[in-house]
C-alpha positions as semicolon CSV with decimal commas, in nm:
position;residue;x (nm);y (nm);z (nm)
1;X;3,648;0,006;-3,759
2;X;3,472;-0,085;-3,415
3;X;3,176;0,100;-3,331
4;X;3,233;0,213;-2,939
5;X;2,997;0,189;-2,698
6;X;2,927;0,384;-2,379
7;X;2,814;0,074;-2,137
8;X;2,724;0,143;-1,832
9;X;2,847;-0,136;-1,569
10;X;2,689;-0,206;-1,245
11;X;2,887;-0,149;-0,951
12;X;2,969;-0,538;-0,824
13;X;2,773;-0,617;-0,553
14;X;2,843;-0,878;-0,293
15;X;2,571;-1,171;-0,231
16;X;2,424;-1,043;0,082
17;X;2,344;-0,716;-0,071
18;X;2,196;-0,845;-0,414
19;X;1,999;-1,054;-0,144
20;X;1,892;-0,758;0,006
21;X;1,770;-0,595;-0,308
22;X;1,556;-0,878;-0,384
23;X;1,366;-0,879;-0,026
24;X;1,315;-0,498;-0,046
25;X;1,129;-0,587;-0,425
26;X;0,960;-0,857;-0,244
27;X;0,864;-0,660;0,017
28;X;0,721;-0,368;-0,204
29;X;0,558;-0,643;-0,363
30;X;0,402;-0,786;-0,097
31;X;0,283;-0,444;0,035
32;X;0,126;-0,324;-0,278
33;X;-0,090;-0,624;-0,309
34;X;-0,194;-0,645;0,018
35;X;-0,564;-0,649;0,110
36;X;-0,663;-0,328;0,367
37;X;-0,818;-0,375;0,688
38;X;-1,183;-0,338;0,794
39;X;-1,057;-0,028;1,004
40;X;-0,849;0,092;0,714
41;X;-1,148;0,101;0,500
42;X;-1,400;0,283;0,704
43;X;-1,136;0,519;0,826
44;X;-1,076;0,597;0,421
45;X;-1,502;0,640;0,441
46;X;-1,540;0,848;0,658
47;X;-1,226;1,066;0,528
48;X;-1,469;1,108;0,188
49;X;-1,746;1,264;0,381
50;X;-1,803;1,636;0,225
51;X;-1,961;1,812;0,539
52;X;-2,053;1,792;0,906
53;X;-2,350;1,637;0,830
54;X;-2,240;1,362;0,575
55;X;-1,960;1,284;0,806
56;X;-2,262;1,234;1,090
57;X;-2,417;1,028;0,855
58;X;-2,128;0,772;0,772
59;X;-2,049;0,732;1,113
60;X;-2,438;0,612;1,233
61;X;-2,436;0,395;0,868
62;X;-2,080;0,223;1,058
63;X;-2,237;0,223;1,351
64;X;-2,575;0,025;1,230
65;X;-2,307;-0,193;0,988
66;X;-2,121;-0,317;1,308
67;X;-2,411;-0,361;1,499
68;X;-2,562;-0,606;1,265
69;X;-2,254;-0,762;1,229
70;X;-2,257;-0,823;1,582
71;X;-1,911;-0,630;1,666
């Protein structure tokens, strides 16, 4: 009296494409741990402003940030 099991077998895969998968999960990898750019960063700032004037605001603080900065 065996007990039967439904296995489900992966479809064989050749090298190259096994290869494949593991560069596209190093690849997500790499991308998710990735550190954004300055421009990245005040873009995503200045997308949080509420209103006209807010938005006005976060651009002079950028403004007065990169100036002291000497960009």
């Amino acid at each position: 009296m065996g007990v039967e099991r439904n296995e489900r077998k992966r479809p064989e895969t050749s090298g190259q494409e096994r290869k494949n998968e593991l560069f596209a999960t190093l690849k997500r990898a790499a991308k998710a741990l990735r550190v954004p750019t300055t421009e990245e960063m005040e873009l995503a700032y200045i997308y949080e402003a509420g209103d006209r004037y807010d938005l006005e605001a976060r651009e002079r603080n950028l403004i007065r940030r990169n100036r002291t900065l000497g960009f």
